[in-house]
N, C-alpha and C positions, 0 to 999 in steps of 0.2 A: 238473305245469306246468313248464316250460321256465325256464330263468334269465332269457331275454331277454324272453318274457312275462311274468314276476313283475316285470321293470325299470317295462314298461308297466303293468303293474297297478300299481307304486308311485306314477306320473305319475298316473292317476288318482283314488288317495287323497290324492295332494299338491294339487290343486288345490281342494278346500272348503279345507283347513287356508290355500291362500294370498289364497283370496278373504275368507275371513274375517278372515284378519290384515289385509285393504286397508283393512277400516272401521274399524282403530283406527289415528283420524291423528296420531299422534306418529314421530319420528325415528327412534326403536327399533325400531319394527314397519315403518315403510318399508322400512328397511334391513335385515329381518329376510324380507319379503315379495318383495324383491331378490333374494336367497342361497337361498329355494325355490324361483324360478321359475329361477332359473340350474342348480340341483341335477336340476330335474325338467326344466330341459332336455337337460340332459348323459345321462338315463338314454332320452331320444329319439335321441340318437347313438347310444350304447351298443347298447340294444334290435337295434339294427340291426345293428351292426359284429360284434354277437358271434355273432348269430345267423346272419351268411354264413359268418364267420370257423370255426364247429365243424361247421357242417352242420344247426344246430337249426331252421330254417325251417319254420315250418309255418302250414297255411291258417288259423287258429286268430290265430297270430302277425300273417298278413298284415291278417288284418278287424280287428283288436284295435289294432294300432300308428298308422293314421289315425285311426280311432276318438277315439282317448286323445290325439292332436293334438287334433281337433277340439273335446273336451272341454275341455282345456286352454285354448285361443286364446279358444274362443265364453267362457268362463266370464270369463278376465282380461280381457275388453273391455265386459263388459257389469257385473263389476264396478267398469271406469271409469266407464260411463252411471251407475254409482249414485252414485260420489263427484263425479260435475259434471266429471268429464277429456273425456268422450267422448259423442257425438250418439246419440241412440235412434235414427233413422233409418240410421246407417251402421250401427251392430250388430245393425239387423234385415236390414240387403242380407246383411253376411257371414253369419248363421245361415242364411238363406233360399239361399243357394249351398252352403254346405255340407248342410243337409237334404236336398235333392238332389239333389246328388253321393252322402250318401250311399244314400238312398232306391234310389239307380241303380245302388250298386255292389251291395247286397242283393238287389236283382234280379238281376244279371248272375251273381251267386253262384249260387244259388237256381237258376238255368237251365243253369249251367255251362257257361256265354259269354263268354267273352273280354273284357275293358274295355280301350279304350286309355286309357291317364294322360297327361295333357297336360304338353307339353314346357315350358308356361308355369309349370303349378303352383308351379314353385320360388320362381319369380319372387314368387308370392302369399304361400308360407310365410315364402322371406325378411323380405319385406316386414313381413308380420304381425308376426312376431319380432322387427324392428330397431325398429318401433312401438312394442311393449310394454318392450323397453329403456330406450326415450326416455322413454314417459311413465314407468314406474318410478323413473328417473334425475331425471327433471321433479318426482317425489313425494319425493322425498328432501332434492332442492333449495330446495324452497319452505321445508324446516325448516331449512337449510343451505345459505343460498344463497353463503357466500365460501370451501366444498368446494374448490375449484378453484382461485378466484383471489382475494386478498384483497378486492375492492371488489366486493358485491351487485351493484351494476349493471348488469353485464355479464347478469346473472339477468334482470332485471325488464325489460330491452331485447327478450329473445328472448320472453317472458312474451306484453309488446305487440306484438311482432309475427305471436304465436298461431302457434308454431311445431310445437304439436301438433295442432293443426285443421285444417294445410295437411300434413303427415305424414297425418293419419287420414281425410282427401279421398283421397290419391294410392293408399292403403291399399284403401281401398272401391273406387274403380275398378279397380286391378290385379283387387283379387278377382272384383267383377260381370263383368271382361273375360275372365279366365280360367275363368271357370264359361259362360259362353258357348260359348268357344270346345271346352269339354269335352263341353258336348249336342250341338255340332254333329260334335265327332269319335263319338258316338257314338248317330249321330241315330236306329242301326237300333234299342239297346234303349230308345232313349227311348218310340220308335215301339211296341214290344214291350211296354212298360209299360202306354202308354194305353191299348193295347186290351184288356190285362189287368184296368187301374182299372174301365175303363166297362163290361167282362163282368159286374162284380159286381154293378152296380145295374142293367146292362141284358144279360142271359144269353140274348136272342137275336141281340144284337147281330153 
């Protein structure tokens, strides 16, 4: 195995170890569950940068490293639904977009056809990422709310103003919008799929 896939392979053994440490609420493991998602995601750079930079690329590498996002993002948000940060309806749009997308890229593999990646995607990973900062940041705060600046208040202002529910709205649409617009650039294996799915349970179809 590859350096740059063993990076990815560590992203995904780091994420049980950081959803576990979410459910113990004290100041220690916030801030300890902080510093793993920030290490596992530095080896999401990595993975990549090193893997152009020697030549190590490979098909292996390419299904493996969205893969191991998507493990990561779907698990740190749905271990917010469990601590009360985050809605169960927006963390089933984003799993229900990424099942999809990947369901479509393992076909496209499998038939060795071409997928286009959508130019939005960024926009959705960003996203996701700058969300799971906040609310980690937001988890940290609540045990430390004068971090920053001497007077709480300034906390318990943005607290009321439900500053992560309107972040995890903009969140869920970026992604429903860019999983959209990825079946439609790739409407011929969508298409290719379904007649695939409905052969199995209808073989004269």
């Amino acid at each position: 195995m590859t350096f740059p896939n063993q990076l990815t392979l560590l992203r995904i053994l780091l994420t049980p170890v950081i959803v576990y440490i979410l459910t113990i609420d004290t100041l220690y493991y916030r801030c300890l569950a902080f510093v793993l998602f920030f290490i596992a995601s530095l080896t999401d750079w990595y993975d990549g940068y090193i893997a152009r930079k020697f030549g190590s690329v490979t098909s292996w590498g390419k299904f493996l490293d969205p893969l191991a996002d998507k493990i990561l993002v779907l698990s740190m948000f749905m271990a917010f639904f469990v601590i009360g940060e985050v809605a169960l309806w927006m963390v089933i749009v984003i799993a229900l977009r990424d099942l999809v997308i990947t369901v479509l890229r393992i076909y496209a593999v499998q038939h060795k056809k071409p997928i286009v990646t959508s130019t939005f995607a960024k926009w959705k990973t960003a996203s996701q990422m700058a969300a799971i900062y906040l609310i980690l940041i937001v988890l940290v705060l609540k045990h430390k709310p004068n971090l920053f600046m001497d007077s709480p208040n300034w906390f318990s202002r943005i607290e009321s103003f439900g500053l992560v529910e309107k972040i995890m709205y903009a969140v869920t649409f970026i992604t429903a919008t860019t999983g959209v617009h990825y079946l439609v650039e790739n409407r011929h294996h969508v298409k290719g799929f379904a007649v695939s799915f409905f052969r199995l349970f209808l073989p004269n179809l």
